[in-house]
C-alpha positions as CSV (number, residue, x, y, z in Angstrom):
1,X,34.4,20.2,-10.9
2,X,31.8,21.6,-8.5
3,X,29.2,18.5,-8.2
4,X,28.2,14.9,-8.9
5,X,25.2,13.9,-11.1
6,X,24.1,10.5,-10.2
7,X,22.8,9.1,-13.3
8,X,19.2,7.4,-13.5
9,X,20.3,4.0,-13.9
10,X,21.4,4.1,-10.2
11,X,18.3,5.7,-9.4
12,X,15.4,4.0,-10.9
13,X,13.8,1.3,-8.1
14,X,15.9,2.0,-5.8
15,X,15.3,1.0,-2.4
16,X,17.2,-0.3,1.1
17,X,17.8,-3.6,-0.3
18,X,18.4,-2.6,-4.0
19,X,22.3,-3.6,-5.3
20,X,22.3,-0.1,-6.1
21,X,21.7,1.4,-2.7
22,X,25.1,1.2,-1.4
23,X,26.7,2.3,-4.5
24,X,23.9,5.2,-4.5
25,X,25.0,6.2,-0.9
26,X,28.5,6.1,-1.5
27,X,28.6,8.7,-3.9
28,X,26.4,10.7,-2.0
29,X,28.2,10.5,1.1
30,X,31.6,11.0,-0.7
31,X,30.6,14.4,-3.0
32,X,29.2,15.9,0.7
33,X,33.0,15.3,2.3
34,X,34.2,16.5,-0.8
35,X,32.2,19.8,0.0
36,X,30.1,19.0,-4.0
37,X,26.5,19.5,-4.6
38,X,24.6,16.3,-5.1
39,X,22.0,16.0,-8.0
40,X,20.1,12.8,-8.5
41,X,18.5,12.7,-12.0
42,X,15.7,10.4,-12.9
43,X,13.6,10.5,-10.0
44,X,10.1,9.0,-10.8
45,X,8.5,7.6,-7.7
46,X,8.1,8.2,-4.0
47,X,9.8,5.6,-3.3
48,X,13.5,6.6,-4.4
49,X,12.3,10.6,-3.8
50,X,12.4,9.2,0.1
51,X,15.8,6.9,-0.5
52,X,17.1,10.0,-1.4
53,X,16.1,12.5,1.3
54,X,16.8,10.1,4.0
55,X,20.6,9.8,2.7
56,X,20.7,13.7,2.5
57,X,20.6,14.1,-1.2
58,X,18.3,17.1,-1.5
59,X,18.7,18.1,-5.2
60,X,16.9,15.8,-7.2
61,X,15.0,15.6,-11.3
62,X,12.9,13.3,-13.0
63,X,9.5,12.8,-14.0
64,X,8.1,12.8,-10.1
65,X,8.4,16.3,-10.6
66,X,6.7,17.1,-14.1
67,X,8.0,15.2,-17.8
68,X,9.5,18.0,-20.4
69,X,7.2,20.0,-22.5
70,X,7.4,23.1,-24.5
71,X,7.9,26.6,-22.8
72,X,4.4,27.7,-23.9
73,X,3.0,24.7,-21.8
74,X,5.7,25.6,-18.7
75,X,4.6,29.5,-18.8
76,X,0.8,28.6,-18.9
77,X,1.1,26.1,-16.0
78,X,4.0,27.5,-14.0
79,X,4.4,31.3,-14.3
């Protein structure tokens, strides 16, 4: 095992004062000492994008980013 995925549910509205926050960091905190890469899935706002810089989890997915489509679509807009 190489890294931690932190599953959505932890993700979505998550903030300072969310009951998830300190779960969120702990697992964070403890795949970095563990020498893991950290990837945060779900990410859908600004909001938990910046949670999740400031607590130094800087590989993150979700629909912030861009929502699944077909690989026609991806090459047309991306490549």
């Amino acid at each position: 095992m190489d890294g931690v995925k932190i599953d959505r549910s932890f993700i979505r509205n998550i903030s300072n004062q969310s009951e998830h926050a300190g779960i969120t960091t702990a697992m964070i905190k403890m795949a970095q000492h563990l020498k893991m890469e950290v990837i945060a899935e779900g990410v859908e706002t600004e909001t938990e994008l910046s949670f999740l810089q400031q607590h130094d989890c800087h590989h993150v997915q979700g629909f912030y980013f861009g929502k699944p489509c077909p690989v026609e679509e991806f090459e047309e807009t991306y490549m």
